[in-house]
matplotlib code that plots the C-alpha trace (Angstrom):
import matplotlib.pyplot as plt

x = [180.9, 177.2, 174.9, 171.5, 169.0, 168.3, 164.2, 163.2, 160.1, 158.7, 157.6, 155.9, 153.6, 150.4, 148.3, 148.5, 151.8, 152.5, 150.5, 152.2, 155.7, 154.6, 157.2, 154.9, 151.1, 148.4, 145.6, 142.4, 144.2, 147.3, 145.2, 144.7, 142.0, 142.5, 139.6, 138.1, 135.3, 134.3, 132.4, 128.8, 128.7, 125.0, 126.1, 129.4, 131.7, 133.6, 137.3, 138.0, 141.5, 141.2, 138.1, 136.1, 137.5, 135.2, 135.4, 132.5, 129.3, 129.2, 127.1, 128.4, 131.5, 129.5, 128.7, 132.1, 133.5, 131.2, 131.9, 135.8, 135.4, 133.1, 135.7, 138.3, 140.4, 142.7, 142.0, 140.8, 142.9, 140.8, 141.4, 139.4, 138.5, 137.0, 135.0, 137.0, 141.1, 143.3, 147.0, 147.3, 145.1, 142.7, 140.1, 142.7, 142.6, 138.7, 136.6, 133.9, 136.2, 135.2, 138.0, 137.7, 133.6, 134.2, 136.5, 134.1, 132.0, 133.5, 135.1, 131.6, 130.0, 133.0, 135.7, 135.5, 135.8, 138.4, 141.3, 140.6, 143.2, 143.7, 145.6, 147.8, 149.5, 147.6, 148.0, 144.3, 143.9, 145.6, 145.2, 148.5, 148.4, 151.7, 152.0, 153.0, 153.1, 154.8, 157.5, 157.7, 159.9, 157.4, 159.4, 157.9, 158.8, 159.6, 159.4, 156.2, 154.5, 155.4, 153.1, 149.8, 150.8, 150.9, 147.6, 145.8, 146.8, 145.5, 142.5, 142.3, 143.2, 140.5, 138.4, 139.1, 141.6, 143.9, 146.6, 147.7, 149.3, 152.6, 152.5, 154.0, 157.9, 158.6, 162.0, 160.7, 157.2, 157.2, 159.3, 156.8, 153.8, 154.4, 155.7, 151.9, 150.6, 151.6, 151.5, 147.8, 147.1, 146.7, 149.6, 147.7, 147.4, 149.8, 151.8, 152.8, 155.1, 155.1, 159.4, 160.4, 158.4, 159.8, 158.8, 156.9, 155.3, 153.3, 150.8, 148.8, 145.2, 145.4, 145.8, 142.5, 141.1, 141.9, 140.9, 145.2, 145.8, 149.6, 151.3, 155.1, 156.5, 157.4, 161.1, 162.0, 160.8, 160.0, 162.7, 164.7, 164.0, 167.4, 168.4, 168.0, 170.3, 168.3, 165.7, 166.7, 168.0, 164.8, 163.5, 165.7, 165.4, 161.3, 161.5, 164.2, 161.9, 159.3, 157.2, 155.1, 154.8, 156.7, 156.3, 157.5, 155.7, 155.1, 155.2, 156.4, 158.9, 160.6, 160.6, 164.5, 164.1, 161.0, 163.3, 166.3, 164.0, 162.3, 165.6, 166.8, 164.3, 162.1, 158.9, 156.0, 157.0, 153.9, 153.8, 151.5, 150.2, 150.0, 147.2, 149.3, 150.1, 146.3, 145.5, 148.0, 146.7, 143.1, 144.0, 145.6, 143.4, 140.2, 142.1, 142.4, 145.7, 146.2, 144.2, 142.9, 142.8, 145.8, 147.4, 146.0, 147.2, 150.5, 151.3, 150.2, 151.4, 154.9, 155.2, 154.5, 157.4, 159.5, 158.8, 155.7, 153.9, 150.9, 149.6, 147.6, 145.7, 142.4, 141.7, 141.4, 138.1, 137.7, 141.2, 140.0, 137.2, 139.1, 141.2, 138.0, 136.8]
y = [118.8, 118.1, 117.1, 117.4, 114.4, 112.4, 111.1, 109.1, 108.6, 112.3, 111.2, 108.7, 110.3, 110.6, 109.2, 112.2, 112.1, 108.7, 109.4, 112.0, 110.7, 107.2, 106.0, 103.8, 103.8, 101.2, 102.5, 100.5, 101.4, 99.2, 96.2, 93.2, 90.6, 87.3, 85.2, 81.9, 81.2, 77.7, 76.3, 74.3, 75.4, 76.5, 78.4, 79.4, 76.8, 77.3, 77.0, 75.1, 75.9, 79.6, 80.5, 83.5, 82.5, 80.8, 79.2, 82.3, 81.1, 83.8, 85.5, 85.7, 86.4, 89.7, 90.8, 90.1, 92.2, 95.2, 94.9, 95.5, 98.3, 100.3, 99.6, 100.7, 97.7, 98.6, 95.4, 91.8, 88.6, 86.0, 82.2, 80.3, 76.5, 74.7, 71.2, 69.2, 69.4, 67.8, 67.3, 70.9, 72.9, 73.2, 75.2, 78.0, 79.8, 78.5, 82.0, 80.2, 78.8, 79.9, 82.0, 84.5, 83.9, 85.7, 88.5, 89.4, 89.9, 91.4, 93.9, 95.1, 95.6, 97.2, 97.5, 101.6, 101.2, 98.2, 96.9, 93.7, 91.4, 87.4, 84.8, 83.5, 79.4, 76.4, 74.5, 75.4, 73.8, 70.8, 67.4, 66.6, 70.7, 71.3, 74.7, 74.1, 71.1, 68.0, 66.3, 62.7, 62.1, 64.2, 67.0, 70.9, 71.4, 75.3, 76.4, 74.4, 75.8, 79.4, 78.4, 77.8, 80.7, 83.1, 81.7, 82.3, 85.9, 86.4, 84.8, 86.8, 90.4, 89.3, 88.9, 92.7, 91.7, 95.0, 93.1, 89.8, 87.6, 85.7, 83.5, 80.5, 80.8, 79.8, 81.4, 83.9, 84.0, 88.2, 88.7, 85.7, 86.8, 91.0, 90.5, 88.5, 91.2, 93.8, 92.1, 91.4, 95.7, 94.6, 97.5, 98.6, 95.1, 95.6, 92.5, 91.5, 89.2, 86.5, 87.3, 85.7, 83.0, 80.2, 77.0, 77.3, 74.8, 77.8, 77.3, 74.7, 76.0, 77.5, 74.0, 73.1, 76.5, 75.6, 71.8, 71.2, 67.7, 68.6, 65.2, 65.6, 69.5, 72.7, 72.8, 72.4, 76.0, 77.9, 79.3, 77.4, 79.2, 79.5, 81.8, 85.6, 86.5, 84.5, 86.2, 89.4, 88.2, 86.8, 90.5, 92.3, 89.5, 90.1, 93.9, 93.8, 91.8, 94.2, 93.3, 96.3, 95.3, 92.1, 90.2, 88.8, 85.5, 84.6, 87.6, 87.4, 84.9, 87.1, 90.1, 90.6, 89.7, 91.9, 94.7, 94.3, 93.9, 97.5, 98.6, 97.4, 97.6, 100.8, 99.7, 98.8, 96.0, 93.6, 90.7, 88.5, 87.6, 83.5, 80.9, 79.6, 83.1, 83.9, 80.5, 81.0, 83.8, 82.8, 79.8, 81.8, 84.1, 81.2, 80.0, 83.2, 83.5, 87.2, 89.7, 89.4, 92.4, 93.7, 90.8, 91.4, 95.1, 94.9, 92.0, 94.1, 97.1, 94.8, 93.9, 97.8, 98.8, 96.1, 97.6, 96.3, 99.0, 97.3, 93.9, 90.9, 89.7, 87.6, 90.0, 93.5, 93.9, 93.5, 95.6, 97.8, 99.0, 99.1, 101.3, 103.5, 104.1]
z = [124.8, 125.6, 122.8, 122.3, 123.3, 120.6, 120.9, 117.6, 120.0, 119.4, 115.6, 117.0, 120.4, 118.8, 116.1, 114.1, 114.5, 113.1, 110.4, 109.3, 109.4, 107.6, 105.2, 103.3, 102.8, 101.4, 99.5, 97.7, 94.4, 94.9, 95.5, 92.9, 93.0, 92.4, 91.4, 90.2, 87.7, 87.2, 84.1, 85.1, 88.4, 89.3, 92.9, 94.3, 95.6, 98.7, 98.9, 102.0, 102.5, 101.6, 103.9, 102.4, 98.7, 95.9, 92.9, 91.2, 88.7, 86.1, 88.1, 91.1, 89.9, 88.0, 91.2, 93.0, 90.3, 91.0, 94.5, 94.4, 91.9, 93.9, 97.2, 94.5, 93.8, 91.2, 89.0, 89.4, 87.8, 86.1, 86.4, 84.4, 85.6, 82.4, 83.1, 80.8, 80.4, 77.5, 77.1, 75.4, 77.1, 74.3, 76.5, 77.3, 74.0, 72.7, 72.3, 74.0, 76.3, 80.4, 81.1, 77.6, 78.1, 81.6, 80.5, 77.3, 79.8, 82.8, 80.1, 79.0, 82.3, 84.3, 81.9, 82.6, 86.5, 87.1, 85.1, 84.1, 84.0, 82.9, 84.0, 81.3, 82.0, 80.9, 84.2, 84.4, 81.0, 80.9, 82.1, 83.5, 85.6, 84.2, 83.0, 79.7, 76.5, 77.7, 75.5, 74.5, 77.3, 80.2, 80.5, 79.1, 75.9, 76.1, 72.3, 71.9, 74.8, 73.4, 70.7, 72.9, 75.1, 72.1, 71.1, 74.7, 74.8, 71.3, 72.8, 75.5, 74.0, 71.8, 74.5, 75.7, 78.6, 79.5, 81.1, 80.3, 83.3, 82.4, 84.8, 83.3, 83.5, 80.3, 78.3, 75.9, 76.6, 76.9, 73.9, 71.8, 73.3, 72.6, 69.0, 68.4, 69.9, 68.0, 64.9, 65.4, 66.2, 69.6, 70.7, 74.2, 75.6, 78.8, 79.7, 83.1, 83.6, 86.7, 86.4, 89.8, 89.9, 92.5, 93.3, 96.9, 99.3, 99.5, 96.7, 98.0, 98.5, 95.0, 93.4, 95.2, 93.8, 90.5, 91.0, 89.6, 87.9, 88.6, 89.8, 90.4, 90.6, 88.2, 89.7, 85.8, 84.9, 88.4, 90.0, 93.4, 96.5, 97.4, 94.8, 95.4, 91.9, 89.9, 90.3, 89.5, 86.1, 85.4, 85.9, 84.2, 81.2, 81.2, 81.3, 78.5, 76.1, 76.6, 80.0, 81.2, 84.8, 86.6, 89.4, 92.4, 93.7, 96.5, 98.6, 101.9, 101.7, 98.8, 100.2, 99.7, 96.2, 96.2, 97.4, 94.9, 91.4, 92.5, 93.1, 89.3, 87.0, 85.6, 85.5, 88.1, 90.6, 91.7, 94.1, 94.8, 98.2, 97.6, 98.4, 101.3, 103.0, 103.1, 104.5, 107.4, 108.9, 108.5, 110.5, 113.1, 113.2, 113.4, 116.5, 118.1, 118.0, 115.9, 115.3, 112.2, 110.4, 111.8, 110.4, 107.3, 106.7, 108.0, 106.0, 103.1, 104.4, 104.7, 101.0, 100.1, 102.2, 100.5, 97.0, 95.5, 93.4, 93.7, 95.7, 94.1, 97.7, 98.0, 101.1, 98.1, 98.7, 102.2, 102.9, 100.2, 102.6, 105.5, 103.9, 103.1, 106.6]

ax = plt.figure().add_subplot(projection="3d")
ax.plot(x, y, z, "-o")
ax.set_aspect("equal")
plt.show()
């Protein structure tokens, strides 16, 4: 019997072509900024291990803002660096406090054109960078950091924040955090929650971004690299206590866990495109060694095709237009 010649390579002979047979796509929409704004600073402060990245001025980070809505960045995730940290974090959930100052008024300006979205952990806040309240003994107290973390997000849905950022791998904090929610009419807030969290040599640069106090590691509460089940429980625990969105961080690393949470869970998958994945390829890329910006889209494009809904990178604007030519 004679069979017909099999050619995978006819979907792939011309541009046109390829384009139409694309399994996956990137668009501007799917795209997440990450940003800093730092309290006192009177211009913006390069990052120097995240080239192209700032720590924003309220101003700057105004314009910044403006500039990723109009390339059509889906939303923009606040951190907030505040010049002066205690053992609770008192800054995180102060009205006045730099990170619910810049929401107020990032909300007013471009609330209409850009979801506007806050980070919620008091690593920021404290002055020990661990993401919670400390115990007698060092450790984080879980139940006691609940407590701060329910009153941040009131802070911040105050504040007009439309997604909250869960980002501190505590047990319970989407179930505490959506019950003072709702209790306090604030029913539309959308909660994301950082579900698969792990504990990465990875996250570097961000700790100079956020000028961290962390001394030791969060192997306590973020989840062990090794473990791929894990993190799907973690997912399916998040989305059961009422999580709108969750999230797989780091990215690239995770992309097999990426993969199995979209697979198990009905709502939105995210992952986040960490500190230490963006300064890798800008160093390669400084020395020559990739091309740039097609490193930059396929390791976007990459995460899509994994599973993620949508992308947090600190390349969304710049890809954004790219995208748009």
């Amino acid at each position: 019997m004679s069979f017909p010649e099999i050619r995978p390579r006819r979907l792939r002979r011309t541009p046109v072509i390829r384009a139409l047979a694309r399994e996956t796509s990137i668009e501007p929409r799917h795209l997440v900024l990450p940003m800093f704004v730092r309290e006192g600073l009177a211009e913006p402060s390069p990052i120097s291990s995240m080239p192209g990245v700032v720590q924003h001025t309220m101003d700057s980070l105004r314009r910044a803002v403006a500039d990723a809505a109009d390339a059509g960045v889906g939303g923009v995730m606040l951190f907030g660096v505040p010049a002066v940290r205690d053992a609770r974090g008192s800054g995180a959930d102060d009205p006045e406090g730099i990170l619910n100052v810049a929401t107020r008024g990032l909300v007013d300006e471009v609330g209409d054109a850009i979801v506007v979205q806050t980070d919620l952990c008091l690593d920021e806040f404290t002055d020990h960078g661990h993401c919670g309240v400390l115990a007698s003994d060092g450790s984080v107290d879980n139940d006691a950091t609940l407590e701060r973390y329910v009153a941040m997000a009131l802070a911040q849905a105050r504040a007009g924040s439309h997604l909250l950022g869960l980002s501190g791998m505590m047990d319970g904090q989407v179930a505490a955090i959506r019950r003072a929610l709702d209790a306090e009419g604030f029913t539309d807030t959308l909660l994301l929650g950082y579900a698969a969290k792990y504990a990465s040599a990875f996250y570097g640069p961000f700790r100079e971004a956020v000028d961290s106090q962390l001394q030791g590691d969060r192997r306590t509460y973020q989840l062990d690299p090794g473990n791929r089940r894990e993190g799907l429980r973690e997912a399916l625990i998040d989305e059961a206590e009422g999580a709108d969105i969750v999230m797989v961080k780091p990215a690239m690393g995770f992309l097999d866990v990426l993969r199995e949470v979209r697979d198990a869970v009905q709502v939105p998958v995210w992952a986040y495109q960490i500190s230490g994945e963006y300064a890798m390829i800008e160093a390669a890329a400084a020395n020559g060694w990739i091309d740039r910006r097609a490193a930059v889209l396929e390791s976007l494009l990459s995460i899509r095709r994994a599973g993620a809904d949508a992308v947090l990178t600190y390349w969304a604007t710049e890809a954004a237009r790219w995208l748009g030519e």
